[in-house]
Structures are given as C-alpha cells and as structure tokens.
C-alpha positions as CSV (number, residue, x, y, z in Angstrom):
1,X,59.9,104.1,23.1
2,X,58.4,104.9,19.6
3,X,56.3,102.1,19.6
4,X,55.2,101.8,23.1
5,X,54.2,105.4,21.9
6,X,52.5,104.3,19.0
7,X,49.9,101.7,20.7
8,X,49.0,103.4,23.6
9,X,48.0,106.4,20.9
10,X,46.2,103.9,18.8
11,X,44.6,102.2,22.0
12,X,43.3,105.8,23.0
13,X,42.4,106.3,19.1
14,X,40.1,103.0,19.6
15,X,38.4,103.7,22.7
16,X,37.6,107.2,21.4
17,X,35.5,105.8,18.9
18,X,34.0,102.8,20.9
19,X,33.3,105.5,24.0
20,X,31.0,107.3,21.1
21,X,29.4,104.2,19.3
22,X,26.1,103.4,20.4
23,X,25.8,99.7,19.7
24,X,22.5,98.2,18.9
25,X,20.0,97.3,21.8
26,X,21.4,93.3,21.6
27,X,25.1,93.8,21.6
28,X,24.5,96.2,24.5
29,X,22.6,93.6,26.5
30,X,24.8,90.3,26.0
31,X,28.2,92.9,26.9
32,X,26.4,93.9,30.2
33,X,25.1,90.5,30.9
34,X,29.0,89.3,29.7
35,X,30.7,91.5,32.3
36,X,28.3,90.7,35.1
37,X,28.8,87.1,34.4
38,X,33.0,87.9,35.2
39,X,32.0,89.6,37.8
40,X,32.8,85.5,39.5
41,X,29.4,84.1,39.8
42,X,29.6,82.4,36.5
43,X,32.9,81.0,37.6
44,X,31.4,80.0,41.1
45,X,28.5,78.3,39.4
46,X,30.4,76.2,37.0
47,X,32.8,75.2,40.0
48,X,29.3,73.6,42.0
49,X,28.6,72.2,38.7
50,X,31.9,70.2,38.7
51,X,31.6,69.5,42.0
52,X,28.3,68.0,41.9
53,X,28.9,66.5,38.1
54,X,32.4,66.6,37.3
55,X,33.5,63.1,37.9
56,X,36.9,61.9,38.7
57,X,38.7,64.6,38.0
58,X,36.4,67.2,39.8
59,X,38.6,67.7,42.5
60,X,41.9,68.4,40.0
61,X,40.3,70.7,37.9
62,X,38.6,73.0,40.6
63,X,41.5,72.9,42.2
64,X,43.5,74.1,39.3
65,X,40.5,77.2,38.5
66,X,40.6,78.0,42.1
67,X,44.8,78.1,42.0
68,X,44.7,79.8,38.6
69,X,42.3,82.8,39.3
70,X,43.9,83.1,42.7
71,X,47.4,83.8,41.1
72,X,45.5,86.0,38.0
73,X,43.9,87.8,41.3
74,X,47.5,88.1,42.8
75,X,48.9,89.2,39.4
76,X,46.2,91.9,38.9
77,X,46.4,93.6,42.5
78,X,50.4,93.7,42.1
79,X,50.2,94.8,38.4
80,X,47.3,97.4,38.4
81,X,48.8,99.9,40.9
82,X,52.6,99.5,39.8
83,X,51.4,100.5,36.5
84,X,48.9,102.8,37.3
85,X,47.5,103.3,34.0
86,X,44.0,105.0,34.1
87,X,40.8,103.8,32.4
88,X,39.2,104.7,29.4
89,X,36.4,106.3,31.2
90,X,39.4,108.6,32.1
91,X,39.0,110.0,28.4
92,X,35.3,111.1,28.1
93,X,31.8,109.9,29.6
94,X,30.9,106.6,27.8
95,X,27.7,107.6,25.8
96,X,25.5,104.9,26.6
97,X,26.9,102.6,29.6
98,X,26.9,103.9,32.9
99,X,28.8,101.0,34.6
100,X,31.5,102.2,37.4
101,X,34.7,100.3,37.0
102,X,35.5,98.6,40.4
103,X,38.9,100.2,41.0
104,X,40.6,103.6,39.4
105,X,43.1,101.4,36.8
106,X,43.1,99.6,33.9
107,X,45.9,97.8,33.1
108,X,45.7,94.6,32.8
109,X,42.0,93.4,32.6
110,X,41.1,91.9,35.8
111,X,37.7,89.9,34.2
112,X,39.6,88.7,31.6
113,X,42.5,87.4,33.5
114,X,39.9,85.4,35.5
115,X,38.1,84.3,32.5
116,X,40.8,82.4,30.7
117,X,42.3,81.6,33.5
118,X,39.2,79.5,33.9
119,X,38.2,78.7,30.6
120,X,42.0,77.0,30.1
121,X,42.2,75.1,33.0
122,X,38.6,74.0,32.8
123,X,39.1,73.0,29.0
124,X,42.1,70.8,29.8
125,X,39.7,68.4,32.3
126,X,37.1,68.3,30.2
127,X,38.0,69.3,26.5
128,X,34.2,69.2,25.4
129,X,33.5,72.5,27.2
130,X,36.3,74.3,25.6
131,X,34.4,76.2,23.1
132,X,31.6,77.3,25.3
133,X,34.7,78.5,27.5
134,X,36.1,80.4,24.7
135,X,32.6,81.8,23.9
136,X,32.4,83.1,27.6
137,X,35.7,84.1,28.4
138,X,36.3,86.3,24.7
139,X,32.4,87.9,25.4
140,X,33.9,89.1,29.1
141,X,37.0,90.1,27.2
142,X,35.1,91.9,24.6
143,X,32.5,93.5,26.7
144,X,35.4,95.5,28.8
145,X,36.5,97.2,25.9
146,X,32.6,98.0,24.9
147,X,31.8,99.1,28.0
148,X,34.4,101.3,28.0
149,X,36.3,100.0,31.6
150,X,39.5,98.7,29.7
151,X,41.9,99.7,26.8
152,X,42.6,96.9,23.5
153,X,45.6,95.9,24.9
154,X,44.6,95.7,28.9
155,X,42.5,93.2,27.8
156,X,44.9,91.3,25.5
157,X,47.5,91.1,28.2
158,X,44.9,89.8,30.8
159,X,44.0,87.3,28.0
160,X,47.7,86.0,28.1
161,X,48.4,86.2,31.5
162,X,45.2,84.2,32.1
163,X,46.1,81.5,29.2
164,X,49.3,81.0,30.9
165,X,48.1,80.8,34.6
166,X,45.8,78.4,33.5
167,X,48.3,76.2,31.6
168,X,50.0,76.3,34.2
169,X,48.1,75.3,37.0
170,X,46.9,72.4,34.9
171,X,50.8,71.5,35.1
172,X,51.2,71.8,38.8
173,X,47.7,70.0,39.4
174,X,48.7,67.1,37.3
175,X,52.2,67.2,39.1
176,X,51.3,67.3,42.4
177,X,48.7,64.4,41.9
C-alpha cells in the first residue's frame, strides 16, 4: 500500500509541475499535432498505405494493427471505468492547452495503447519503419502527459499493454496463416 501510495503522490507531484510549465511555442505545436495524429487517422493512413504498398504481407500486418488496437480498444473501455481514476485536469486548469479529454478517466492511456499497439505489430512486417514507429508512438505518449489528459504512469501502462497486444497479434497472425 505504501508504494502504490508513493507513485500516485509522485505522479500528482509531476503533473503539478507540467500543468504549470509553459513549454516553448515548438514543443507545444508537435504535442498537439502528436495527440491529434492518435486521435486514429495516422493509424488509418498508414493502414491504406500498406494496403496500397505493403506487399505480400499487407494483408498479415493490417490484420494484426486492426486485431491489436481492437483488443487495446477492448482493454481500455473495460479498464478505464473499473478503475475510475480521474485525469490530471482533475487537479488544476492546464495553463496553456485547452484540449477536452474525450472521456472523464485516465487510467490507462487510451492513444498510447493504440500507438504501440501499432507501431509493434507494424515494425514486425516491415522492420525498416520501426524507428519512425517508435518516434510516433513515444511523441503520442509524451504529448498526453504535456497536455495534461494523462498521469506518468497511465501512459507507461498503455505503453505496455500496447507492446504486448501488439506482440501478440503478430503471434496469432503468423499462427493462423
């Protein structure tokens, strides 16, 4: 209990101070273009391109984004309300972004659940992409905590849950086939 204690204070303690930071013009710009971009159409525009480009192993690897945000998507709308933990923006105003979250809780990161959900099952068809991926998925990850919709640890727990959704769709993909 102590140390469930502990980071939950230190994840309030953290989003105190990001809630008050006014990041420079730049950072604020590629976070709000980063969070829009999870918002799906980033994900639904790289599935066309796979469609239209991906080769013989289109079909496997949409299949296995489509079956690994689905079940992230699942996850998330079972998780959210059972734990019912309330955003940041439950804390104080944000002092510069003005976003509204798309639902009243926080834990686990929805957007980030779907971005490396994507990124992993992507990257394991087609290895060359992984690091432009990684870019997108840990910029969504990151710009949820700026923005002030989800704690530190919402978003490493959507991180992991979308790692392992996405590993493991790959597994059933390549089973089933």
């Amino acid at each position: 209990m102590a140390v469930s204690h502990y980071l939950l204070h230190a994840d309030e303690r953290l989003m105190r101070h990001v809630l008050r930071w006014q990041a420079p013009r730049w950072l604020r710009i590629w976070m709000l273009a980063s969070t829009r971009g999870g918002d799906g159409w980033l994900w639904y525009g790289l599935a066309l391109i796979l469609a239209i480009f991906g080769g013989d192993d289109r079909y496997a690897a949409i299949g296995a984004e489509a079956l690994a945000t689905g079940m992230g998507i699942a996850v998330l709308l079972t998780l959210k309300p059972a734990i019912g933990r309330t955003r940041p923006c439950g804390l104080e105003p944000h002092c510069w972004a003005t976003l509204l979250p798309p639902d009243r809780f926080s834990f686990p990161s929805g957007h980030t659940i779907t971005a490396f959900a994507t990124a992993v099952s992507i990257s394991m068809f087609y290895p060359a992409v992984l690091p432009v991926l990684l870019f997108c998925a840990v910029s969504i990850a990151a710009s949820r905590i700026i923005l002030g919709m989800h704690y530190l640890s919402d978003v490493l727990a959507g991180a992991a849950i979308g790692t392992l959704l996405g590993y493991g769709s790959v597994a059933l993909m390549t089973a089933i086939s």
